[in-house]
C-alpha positions, 0 to 999 in steps of 0.5 A: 020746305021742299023735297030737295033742299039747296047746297046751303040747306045742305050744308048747314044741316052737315055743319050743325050734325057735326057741331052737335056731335063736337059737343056731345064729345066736349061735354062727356070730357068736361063733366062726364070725367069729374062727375066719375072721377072716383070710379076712374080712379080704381084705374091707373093711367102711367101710375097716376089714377085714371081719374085725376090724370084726366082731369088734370091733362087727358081732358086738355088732350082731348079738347086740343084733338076735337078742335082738331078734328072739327077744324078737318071736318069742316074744311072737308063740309065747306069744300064739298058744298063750294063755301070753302076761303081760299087761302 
């Protein structure tokens, strides 16, 4: 490969950053929680233990949120590289 990659070769290397961050996020909120839910639970979060309010909706919060921001994100990616869909 040379020492100047093209728009595409840079774009999808943006994109795959940005995924592999994405799911490093969604992992930690998916089992990092419930593998530490009885530590969390010495916290209270709005008098629920910390622990089972985010298994039972902090998780779901924080997936809506990444979709979100890995929906901004690329949009932003996409543009700055000429690949965006018009609307």
């Amino acid at each position: 490969m040379g020492a100047i990659m093209s728009d595409l070769e840079q774009h999808w290397a943006e994109t795959r950053s940005l995924t592999t961050w994405i799911l490093i996020v969604w992992f930690i909120f998916s089992m990092g929680i419930f593998f530490f839910a009885d530590s969390l639970n010495s916290m209270t979060f709005f008098g629920w233990p910390l622990g089972f309010y985010m298994a039972a909706q902090g998780s779901l919060v924080i997936f809506v949120v990444l979709i979100v921001v890995l929906n901004t994100k690329q949009e932003k990616i996409d543009e700055k590289y000429g690949v965006a869909e018009d609307e």
